[in-house]
PQR file with spaces between the fields and no chain letter, atoms N, CA, C, O and H, PARSE charges and radii, in Angstrom:
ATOM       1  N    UNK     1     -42.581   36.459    6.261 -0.4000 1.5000
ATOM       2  CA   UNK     1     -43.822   37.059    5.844 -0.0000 2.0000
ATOM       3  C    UNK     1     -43.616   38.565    5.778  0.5500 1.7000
ATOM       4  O    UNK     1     -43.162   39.195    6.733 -0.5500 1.4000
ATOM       5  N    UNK     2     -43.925   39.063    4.747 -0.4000 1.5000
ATOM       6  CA   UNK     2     -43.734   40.776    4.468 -0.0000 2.0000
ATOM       7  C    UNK     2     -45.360   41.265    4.687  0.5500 1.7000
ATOM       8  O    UNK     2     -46.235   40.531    4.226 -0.5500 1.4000
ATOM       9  H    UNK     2     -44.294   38.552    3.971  0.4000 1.0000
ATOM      10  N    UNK     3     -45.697   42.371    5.314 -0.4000 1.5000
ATOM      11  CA   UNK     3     -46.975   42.686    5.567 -0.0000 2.0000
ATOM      12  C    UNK     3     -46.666   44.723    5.107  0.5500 1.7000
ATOM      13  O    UNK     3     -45.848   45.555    5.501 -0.5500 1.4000
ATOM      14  H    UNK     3     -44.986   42.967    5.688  0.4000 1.0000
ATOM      15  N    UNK     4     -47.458   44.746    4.433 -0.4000 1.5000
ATOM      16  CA   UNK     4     -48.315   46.525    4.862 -0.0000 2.0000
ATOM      17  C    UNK     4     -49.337   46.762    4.481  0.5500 1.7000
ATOM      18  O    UNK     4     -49.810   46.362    3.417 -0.5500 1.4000
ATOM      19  H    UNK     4     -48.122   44.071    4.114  0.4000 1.0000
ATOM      20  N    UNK     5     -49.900   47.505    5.343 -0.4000 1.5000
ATOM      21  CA   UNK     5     -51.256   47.849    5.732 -0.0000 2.0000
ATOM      22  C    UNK     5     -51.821   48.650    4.192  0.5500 1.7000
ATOM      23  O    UNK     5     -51.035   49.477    3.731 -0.5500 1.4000
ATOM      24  H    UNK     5     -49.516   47.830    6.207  0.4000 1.0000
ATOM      25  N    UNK     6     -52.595   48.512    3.739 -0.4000 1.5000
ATOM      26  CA   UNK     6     -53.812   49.272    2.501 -0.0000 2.0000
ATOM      27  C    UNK     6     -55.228   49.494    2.896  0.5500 1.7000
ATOM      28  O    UNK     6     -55.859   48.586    3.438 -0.5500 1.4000
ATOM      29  H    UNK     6     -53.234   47.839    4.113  0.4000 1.0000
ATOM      30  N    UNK     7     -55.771   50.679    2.647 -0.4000 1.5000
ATOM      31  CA   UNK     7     -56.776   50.962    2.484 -0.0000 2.0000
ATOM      32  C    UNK     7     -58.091   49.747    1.909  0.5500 1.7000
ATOM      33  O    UNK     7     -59.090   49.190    2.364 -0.5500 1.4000
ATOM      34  H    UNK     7     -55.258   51.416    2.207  0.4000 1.0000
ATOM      35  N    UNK     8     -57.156   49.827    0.399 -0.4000 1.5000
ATOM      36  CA   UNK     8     -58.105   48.879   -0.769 -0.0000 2.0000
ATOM      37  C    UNK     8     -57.179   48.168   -1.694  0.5500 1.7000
ATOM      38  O    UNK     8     -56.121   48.745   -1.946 -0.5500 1.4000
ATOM      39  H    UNK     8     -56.345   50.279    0.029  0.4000 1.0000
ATOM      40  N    UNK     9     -57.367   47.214   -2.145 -0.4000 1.5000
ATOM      41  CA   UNK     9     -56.182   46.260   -2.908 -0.0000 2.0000
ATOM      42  C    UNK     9     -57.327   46.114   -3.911  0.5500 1.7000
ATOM      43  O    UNK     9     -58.257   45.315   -3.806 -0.5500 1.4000
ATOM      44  H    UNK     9     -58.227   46.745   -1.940  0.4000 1.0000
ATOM      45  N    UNK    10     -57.084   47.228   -5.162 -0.4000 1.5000
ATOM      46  CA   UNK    10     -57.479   46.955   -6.561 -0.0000 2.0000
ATOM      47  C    UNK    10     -56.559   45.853   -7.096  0.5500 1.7000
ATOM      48  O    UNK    10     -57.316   44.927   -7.387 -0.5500 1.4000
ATOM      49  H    UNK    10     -56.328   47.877   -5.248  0.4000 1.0000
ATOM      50  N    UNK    11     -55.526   45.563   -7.318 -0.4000 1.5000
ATOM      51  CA   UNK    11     -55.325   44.723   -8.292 -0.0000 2.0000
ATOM      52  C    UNK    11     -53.405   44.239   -7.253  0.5500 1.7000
ATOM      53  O    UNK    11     -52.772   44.879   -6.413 -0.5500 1.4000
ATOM      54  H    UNK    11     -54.911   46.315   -7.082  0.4000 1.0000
ATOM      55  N    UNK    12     -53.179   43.063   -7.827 -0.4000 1.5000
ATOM      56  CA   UNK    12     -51.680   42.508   -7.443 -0.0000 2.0000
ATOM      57  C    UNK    12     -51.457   41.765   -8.889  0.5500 1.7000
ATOM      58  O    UNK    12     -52.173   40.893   -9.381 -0.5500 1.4000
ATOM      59  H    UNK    12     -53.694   42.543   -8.509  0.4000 1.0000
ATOM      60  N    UNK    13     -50.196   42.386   -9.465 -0.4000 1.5000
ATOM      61  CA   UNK    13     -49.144   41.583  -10.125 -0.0000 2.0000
ATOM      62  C    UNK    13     -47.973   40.870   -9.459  0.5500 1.7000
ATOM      63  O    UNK    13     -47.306   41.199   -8.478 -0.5500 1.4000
ATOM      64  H    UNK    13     -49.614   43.094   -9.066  0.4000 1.0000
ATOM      65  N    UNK    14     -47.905   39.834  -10.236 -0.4000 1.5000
ATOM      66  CA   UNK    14     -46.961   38.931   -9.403 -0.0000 2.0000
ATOM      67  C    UNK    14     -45.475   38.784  -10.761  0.5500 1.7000
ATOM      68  O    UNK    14     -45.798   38.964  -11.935 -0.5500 1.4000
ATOM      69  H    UNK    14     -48.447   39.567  -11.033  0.4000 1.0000
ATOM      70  N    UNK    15     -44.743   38.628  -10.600 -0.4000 1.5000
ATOM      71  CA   UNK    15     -43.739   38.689  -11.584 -0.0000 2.0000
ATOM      72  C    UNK    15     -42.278   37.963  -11.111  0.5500 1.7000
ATOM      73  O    UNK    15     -41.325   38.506  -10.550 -0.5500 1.4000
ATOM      74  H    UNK    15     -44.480   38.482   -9.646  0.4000 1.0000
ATOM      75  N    UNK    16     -42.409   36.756  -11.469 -0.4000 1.5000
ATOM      76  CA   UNK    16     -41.399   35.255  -11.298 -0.0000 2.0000
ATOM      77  C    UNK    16     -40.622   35.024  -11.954  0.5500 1.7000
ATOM      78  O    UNK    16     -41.080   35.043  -13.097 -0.5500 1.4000
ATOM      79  H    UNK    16     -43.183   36.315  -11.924  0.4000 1.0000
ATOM      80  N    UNK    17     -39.175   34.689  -11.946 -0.4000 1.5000
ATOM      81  CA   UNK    17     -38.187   33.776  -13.031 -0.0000 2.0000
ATOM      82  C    UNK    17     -37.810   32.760  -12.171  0.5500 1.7000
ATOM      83  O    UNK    17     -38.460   32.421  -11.181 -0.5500 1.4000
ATOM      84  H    UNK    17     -38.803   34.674  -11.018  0.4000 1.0000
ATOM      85  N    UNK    18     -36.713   32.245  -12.557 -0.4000 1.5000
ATOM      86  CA   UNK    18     -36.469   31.283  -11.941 -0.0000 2.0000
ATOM      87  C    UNK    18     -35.492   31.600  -10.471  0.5500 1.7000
ATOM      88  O    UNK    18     -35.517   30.839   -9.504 -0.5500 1.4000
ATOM      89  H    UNK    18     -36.185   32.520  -13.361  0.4000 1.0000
ATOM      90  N    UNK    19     -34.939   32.433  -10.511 -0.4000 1.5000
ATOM      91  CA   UNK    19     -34.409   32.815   -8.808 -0.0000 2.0000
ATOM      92  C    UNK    19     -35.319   33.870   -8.201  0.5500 1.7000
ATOM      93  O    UNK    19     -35.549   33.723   -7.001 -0.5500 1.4000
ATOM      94  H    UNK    19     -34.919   33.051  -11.296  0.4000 1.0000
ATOM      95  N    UNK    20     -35.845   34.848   -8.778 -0.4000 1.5000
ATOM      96  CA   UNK    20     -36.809   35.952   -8.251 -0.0000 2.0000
ATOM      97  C    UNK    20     -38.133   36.146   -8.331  0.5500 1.7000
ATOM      98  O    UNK    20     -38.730   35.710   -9.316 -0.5500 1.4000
ATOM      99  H    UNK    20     -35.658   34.967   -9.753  0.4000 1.0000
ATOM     100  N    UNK    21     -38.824   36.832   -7.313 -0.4000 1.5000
ATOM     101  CA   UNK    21     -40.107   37.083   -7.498 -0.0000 2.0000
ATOM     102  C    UNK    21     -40.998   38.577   -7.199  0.5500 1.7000
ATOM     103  O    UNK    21     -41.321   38.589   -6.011 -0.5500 1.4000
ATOM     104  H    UNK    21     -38.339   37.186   -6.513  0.4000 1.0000
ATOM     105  N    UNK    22     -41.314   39.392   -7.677 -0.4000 1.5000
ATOM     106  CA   UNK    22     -41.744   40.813   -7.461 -0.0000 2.0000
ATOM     107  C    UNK    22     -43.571   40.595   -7.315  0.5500 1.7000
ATOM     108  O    UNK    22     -44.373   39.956   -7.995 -0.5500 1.4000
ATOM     109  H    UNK    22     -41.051   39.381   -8.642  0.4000 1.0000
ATOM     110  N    UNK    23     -43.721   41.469   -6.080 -0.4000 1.5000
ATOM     111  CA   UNK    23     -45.232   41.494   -6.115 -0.0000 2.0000
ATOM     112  C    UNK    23     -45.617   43.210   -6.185  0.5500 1.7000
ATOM     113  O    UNK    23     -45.207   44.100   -5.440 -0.5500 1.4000
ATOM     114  H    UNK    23     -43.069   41.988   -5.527  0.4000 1.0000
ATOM     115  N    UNK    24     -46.513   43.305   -7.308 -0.4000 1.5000
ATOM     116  CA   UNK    24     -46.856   44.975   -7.399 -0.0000 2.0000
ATOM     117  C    UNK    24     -48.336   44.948   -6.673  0.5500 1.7000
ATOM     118  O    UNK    24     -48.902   43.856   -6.641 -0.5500 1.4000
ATOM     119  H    UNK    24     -46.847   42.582   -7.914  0.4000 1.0000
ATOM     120  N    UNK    25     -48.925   45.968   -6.152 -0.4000 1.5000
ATOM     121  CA   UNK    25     -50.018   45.917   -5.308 -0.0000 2.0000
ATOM     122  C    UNK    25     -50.447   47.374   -5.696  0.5500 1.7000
ATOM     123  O    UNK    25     -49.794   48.374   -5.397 -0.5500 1.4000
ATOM     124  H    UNK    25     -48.465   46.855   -6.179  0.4000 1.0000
ATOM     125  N    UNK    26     -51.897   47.374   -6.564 -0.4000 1.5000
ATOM     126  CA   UNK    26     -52.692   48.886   -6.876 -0.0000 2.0000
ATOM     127  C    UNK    26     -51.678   49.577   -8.075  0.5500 1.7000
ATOM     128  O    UNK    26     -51.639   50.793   -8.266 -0.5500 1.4000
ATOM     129  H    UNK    26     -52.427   46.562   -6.808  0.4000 1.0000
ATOM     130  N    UNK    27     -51.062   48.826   -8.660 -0.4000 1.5000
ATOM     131  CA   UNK    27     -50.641   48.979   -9.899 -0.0000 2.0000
ATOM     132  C    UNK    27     -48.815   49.697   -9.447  0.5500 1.7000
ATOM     133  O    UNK    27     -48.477   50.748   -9.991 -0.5500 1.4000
ATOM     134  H    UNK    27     -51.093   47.839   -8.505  0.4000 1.0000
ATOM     135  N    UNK    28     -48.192   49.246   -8.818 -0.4000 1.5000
ATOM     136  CA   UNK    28     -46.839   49.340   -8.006 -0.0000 2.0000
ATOM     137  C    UNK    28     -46.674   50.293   -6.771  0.5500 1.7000
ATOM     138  O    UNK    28     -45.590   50.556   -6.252 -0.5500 1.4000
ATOM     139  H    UNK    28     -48.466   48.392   -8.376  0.4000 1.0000
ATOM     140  N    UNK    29     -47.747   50.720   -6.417 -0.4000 1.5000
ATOM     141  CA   UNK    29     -48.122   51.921   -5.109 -0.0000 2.0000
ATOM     142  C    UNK    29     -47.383   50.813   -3.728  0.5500 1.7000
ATOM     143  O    UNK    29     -47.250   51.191   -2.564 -0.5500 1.4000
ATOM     144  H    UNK    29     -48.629   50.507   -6.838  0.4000 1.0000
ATOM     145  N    UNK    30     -47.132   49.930   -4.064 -0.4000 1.5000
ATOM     146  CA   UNK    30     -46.489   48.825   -3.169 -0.0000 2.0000
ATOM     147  C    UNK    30     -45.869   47.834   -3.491  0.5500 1.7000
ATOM     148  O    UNK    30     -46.586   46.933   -3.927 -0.5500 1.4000
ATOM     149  H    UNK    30     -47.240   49.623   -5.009  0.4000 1.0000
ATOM     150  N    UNK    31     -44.687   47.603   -3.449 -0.4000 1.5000
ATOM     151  CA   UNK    31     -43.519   46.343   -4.401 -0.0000 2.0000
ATOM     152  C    UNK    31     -43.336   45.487   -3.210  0.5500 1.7000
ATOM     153  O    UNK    31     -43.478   45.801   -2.028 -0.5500 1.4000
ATOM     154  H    UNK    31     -44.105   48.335   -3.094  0.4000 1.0000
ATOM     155  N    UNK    32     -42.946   44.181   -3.802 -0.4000 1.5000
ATOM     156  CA   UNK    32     -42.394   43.196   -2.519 -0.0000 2.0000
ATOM     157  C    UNK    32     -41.495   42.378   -3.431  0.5500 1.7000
ATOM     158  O    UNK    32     -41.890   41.646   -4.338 -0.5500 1.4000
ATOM     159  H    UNK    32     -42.831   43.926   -4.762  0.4000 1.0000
ATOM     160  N    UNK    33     -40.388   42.571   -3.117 -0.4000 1.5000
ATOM     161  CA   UNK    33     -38.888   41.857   -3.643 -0.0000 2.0000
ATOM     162  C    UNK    33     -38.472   40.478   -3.175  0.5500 1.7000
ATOM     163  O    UNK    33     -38.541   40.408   -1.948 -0.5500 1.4000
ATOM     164  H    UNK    33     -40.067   43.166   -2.381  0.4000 1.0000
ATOM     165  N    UNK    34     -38.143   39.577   -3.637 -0.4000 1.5000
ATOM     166  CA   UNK    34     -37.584   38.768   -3.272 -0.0000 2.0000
ATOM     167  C    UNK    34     -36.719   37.727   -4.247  0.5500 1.7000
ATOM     168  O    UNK    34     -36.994   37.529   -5.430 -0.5500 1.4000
ATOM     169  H    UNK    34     -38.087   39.633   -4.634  0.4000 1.0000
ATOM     170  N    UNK    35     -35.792   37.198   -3.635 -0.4000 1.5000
ATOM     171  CA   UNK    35     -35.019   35.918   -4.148 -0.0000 2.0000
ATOM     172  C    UNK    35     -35.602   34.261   -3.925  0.5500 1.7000
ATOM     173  O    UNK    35     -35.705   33.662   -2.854 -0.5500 1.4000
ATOM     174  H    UNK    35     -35.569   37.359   -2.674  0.4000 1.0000
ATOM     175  N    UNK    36     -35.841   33.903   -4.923 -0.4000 1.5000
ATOM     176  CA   UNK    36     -35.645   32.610   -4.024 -0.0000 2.0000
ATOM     177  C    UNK    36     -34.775   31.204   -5.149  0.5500 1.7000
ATOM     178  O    UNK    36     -34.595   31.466   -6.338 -0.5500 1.4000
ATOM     179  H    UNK    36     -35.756   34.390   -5.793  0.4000 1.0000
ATOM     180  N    UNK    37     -34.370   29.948   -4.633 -0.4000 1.5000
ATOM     181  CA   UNK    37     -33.642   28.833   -4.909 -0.0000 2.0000
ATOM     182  C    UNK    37     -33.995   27.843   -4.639  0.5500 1.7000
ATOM     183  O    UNK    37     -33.516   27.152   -3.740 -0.5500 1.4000
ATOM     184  H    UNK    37     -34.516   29.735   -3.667  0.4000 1.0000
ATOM     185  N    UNK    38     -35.495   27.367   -5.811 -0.4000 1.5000
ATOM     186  CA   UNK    38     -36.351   26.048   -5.203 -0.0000 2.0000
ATOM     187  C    UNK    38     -35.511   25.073   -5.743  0.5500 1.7000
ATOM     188  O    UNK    38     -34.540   25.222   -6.484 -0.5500 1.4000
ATOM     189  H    UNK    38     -35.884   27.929   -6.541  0.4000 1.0000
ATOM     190  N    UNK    39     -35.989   24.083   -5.294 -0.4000 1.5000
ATOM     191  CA   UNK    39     -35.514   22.719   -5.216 -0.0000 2.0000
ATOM     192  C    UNK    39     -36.015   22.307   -6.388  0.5500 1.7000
ATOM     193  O    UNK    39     -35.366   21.410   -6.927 -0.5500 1.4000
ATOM     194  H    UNK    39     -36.778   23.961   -4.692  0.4000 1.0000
ATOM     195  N    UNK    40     -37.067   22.724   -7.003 -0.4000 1.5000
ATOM     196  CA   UNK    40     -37.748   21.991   -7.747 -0.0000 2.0000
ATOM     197  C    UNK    40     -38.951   23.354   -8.630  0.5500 1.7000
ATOM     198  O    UNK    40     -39.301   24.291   -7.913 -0.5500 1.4000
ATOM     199  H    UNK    40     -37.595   23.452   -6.565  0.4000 1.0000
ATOM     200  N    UNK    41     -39.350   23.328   -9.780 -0.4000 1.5000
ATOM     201  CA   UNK    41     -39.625   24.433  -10.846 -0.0000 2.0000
ATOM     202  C    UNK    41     -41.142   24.128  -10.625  0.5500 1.7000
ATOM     203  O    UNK    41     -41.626   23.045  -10.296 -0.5500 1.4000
ATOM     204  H    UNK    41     -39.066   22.567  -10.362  0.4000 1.0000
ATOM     205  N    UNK    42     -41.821   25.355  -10.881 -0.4000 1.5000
ATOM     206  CA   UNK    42     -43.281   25.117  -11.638 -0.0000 2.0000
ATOM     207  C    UNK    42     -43.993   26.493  -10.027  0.5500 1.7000
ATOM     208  O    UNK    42     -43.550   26.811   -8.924 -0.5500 1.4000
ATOM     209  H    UNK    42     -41.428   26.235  -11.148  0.4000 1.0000
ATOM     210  N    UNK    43     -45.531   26.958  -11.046 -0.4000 1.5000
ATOM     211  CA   UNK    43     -45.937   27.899  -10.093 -0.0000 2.0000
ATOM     212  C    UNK    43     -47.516   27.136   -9.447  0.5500 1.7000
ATOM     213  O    UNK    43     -48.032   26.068   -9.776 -0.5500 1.4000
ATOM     214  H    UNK    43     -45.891   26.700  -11.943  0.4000 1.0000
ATOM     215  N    UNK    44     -48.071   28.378   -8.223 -0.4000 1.5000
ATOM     216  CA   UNK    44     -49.451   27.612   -7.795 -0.0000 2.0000
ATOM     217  C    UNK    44     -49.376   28.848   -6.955  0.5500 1.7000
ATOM     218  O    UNK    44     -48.511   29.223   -6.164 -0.5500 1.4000
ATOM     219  H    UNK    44     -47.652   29.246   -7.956  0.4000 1.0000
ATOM     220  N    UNK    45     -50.776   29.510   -7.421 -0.4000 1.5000
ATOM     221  CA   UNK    45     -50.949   30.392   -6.847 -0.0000 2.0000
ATOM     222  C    UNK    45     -52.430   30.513   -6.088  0.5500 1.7000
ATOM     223  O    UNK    45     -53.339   30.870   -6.838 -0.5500 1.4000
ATOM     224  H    UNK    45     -51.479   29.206   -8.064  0.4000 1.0000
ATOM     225  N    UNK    46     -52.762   30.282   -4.808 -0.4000 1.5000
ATOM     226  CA   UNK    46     -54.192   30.221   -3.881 -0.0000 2.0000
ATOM     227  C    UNK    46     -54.579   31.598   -3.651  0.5500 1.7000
ATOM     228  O    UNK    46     -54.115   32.304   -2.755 -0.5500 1.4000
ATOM     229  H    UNK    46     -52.024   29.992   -4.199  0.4000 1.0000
ATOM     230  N    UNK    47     -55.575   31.996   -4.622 -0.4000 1.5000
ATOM     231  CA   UNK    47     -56.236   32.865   -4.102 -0.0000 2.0000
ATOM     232  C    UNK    47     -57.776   32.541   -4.416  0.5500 1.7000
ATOM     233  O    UNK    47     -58.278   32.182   -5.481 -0.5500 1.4000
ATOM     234  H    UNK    47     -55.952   31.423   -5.349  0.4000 1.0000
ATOM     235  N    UNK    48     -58.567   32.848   -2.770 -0.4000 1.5000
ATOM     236  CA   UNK    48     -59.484   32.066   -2.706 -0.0000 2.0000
ATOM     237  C    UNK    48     -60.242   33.523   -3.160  0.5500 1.7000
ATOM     238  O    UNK    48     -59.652   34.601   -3.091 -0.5500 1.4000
ATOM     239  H    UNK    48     -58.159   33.139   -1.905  0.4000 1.0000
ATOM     240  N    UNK    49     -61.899   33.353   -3.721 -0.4000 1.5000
ATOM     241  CA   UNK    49     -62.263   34.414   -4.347 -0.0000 2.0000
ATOM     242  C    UNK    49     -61.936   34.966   -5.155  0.5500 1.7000
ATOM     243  O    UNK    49     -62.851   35.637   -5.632 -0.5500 1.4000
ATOM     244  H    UNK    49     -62.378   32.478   -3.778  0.4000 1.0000
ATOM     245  N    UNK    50     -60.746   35.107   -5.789 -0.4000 1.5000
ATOM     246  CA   UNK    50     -60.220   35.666   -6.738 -0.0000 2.0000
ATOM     247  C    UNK    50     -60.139   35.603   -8.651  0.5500 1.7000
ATOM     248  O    UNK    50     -60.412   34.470   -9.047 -0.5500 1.4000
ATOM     249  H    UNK    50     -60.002   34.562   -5.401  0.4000 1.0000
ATOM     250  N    UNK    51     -59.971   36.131   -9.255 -0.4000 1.5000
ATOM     251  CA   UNK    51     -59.159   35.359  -10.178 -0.0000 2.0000
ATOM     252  C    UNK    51     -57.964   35.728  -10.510  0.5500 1.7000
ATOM     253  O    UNK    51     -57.460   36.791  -10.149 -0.5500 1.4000
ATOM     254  H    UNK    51     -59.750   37.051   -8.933  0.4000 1.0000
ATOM     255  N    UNK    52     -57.334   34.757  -11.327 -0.4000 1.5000
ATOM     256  CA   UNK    52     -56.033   34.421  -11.084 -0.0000 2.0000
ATOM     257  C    UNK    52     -55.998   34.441  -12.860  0.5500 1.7000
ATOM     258  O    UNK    52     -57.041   34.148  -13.444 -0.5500 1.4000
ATOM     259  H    UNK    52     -57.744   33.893  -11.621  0.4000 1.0000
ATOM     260  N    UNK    53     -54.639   34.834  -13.739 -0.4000 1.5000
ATOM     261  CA   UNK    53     -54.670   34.878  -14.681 -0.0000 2.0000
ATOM     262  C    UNK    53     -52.804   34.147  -15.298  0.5500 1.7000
ATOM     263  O    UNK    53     -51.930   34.965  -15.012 -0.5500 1.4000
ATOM     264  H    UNK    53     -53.792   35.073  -13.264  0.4000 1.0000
ATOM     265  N    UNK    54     -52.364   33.147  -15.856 -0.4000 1.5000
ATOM     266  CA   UNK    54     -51.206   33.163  -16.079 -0.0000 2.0000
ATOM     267  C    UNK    54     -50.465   33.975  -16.984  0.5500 1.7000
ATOM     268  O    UNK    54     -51.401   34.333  -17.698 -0.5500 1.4000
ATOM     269  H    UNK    54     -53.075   32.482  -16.088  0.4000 1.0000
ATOM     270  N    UNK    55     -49.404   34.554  -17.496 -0.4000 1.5000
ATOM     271  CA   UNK    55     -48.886   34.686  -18.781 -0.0000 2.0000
ATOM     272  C    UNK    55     -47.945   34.620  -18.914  0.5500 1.7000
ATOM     273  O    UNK    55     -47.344   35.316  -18.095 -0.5500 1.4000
ATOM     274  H    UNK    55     -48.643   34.263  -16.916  0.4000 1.0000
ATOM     275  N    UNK    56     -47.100   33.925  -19.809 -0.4000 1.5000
ATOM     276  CA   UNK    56     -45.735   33.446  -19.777 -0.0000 2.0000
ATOM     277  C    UNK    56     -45.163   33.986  -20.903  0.5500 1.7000
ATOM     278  O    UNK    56     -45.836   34.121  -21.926 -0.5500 1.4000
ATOM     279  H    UNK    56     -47.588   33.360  -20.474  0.4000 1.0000
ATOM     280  N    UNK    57     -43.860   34.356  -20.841 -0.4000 1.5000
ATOM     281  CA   UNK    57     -43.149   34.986  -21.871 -0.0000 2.0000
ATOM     282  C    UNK    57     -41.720   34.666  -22.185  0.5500 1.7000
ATOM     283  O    UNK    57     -40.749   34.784  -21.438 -0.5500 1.4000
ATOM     284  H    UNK    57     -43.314   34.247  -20.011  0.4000 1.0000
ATOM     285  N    UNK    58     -41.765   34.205  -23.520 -0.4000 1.5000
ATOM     286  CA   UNK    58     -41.102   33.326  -24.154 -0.0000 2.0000
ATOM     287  C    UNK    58     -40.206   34.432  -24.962  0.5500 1.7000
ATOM     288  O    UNK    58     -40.608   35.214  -25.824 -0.5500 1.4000
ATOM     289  H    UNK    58     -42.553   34.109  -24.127  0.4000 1.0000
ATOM     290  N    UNK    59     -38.768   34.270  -24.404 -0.4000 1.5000
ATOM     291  CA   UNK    59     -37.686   35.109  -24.842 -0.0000 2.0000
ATOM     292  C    UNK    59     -36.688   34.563  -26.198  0.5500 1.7000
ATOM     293  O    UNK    59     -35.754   35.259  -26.596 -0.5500 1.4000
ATOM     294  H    UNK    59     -38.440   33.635  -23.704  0.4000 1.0000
């Protein structure tokens, strides 16, 4: 679990391929890096209250 503390959380981008995942927080004022190697493909994202928006981009 990666944690830091904010004031106010205007907005989070989330940004996925298939080994990595980047989270931007207040428009990148806060990044969160990571790798990962699922077993198995596809996204699901819980945010309660929120909305949630997909967009996929086709190279």
């Amino acid at each position: 679990m990666r944690w830091e503390p904010v004031d106010e959380v205007r907005n989070v981008r989330i940004v996925g391929d298939v080994s990595s995942v980047e989270v931007f927080v207040n428009d990148g004022a806060l990044v969160f890096s990571t790798r990962i190697y699922p077993e198995a493909y596809g996204v699901t994202v819980d945010a309660s209250g929120a909305s949630v928006t997909y967009h996929t981009l086709d190279i």
